[in-house]
Every structure is written in C-alpha cells, then in structure tokens.
C-alpha positions in Angstrom: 49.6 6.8 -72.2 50.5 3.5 -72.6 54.5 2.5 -73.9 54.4 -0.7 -76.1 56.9 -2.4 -78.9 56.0 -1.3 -82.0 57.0 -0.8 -86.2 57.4 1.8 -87.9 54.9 2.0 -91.4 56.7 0.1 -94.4 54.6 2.3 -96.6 56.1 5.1 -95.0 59.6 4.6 -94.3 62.3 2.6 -96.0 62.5 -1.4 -95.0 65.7 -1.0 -92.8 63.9 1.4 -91.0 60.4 -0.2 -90.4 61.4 -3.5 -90.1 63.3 -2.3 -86.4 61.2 -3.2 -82.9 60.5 0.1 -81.2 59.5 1.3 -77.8 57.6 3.9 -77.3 54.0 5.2 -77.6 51.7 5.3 -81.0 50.3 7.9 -82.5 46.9 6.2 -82.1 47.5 5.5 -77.8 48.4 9.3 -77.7 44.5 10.4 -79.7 43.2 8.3 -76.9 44.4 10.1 -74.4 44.3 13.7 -75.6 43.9 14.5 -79.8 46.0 16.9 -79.4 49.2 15.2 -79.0 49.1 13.6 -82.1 49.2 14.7 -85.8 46.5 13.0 -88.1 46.2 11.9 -91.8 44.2 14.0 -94.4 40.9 12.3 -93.4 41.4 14.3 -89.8 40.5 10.9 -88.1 43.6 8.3 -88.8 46.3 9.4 -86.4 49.8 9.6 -88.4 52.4 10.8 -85.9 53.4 11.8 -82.5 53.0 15.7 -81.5 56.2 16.0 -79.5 56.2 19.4 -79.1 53.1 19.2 -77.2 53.5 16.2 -75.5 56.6 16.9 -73.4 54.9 19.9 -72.3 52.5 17.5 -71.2 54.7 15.1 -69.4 56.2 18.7 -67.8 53.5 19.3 -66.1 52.4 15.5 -65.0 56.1 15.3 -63.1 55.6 18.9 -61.7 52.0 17.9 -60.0 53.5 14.8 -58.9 56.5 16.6 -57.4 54.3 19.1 -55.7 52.1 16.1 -54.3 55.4 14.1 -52.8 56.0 17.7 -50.8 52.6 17.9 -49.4 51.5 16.7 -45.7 49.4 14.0 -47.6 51.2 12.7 -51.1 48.8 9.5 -51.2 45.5 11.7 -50.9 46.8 14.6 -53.5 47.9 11.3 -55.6 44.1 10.0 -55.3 43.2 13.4 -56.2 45.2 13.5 -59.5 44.2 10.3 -60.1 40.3 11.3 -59.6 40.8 14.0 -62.6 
C-alpha cells in the first residue's frame, strides 16, 4: 500500500468536496495489493471505494507481526522473513 495526494471523483461528490487535495490511499493501490480491501463498481473490475472495515484489520495484524519481530533474538531476520512473504 502505497499513501499518495489525491481527489476525490467530481462525478461523485459535490465540487467543494472533490476539488480538496487528499492523502491517503486509492481504492485502485488497495486492489493491487489485496481485492479485498476495496469495494468495486457494477462491472466488478473498476475499484470504487476503500474497504475500511477490512483494512484496519489488516493494518492490525501488519503492526502485531512487526511488534512480535522487534521482541525476538533476531528482529532484522524475522523482518527479512516478513518481507520474503
């Protein structure tokens, strides 16, 4: 997952609404990474919105695997592990 600046769809939201810079992630960065954290358009291929619910679960359990590497004997080789998934 990958944070960039970003607009919100004028088709979708009123102008002073879409015309603010955001930062955050897309719903299109987050189907890269795993479909499932992201809600798509009727065509089941054009990702629409962020699945929030599902993503801070996520993001839960990334900072719990990191936390349990930091308390091991070797963090940099449990990181390269991670890392190797």
């Amino acid at each position: 997952m990958t944070p960039g600046v970003y607009r919100y769809k004028a088709t979708l939201f009123p102008p002073v609404v879409a015309q603010r810079e955001r930062i955050g992630f897309t719903a299109e960065n987050m189907a890269a990474v795993e479909p499932r954290l992201a809600f798509f358009e009727a065509d089941g291929v054009t990702p629409r919105t962020i699945n929030f619910e599902e993503t801070t679960a996520l993001l839960a359990g990334a900072i719990q695997e990191l936390t349990a590497c930091v308390a091991t004997d070797d963090p940099r080789g449990c990181l390269r592990a991670l890392e190797g998934r």
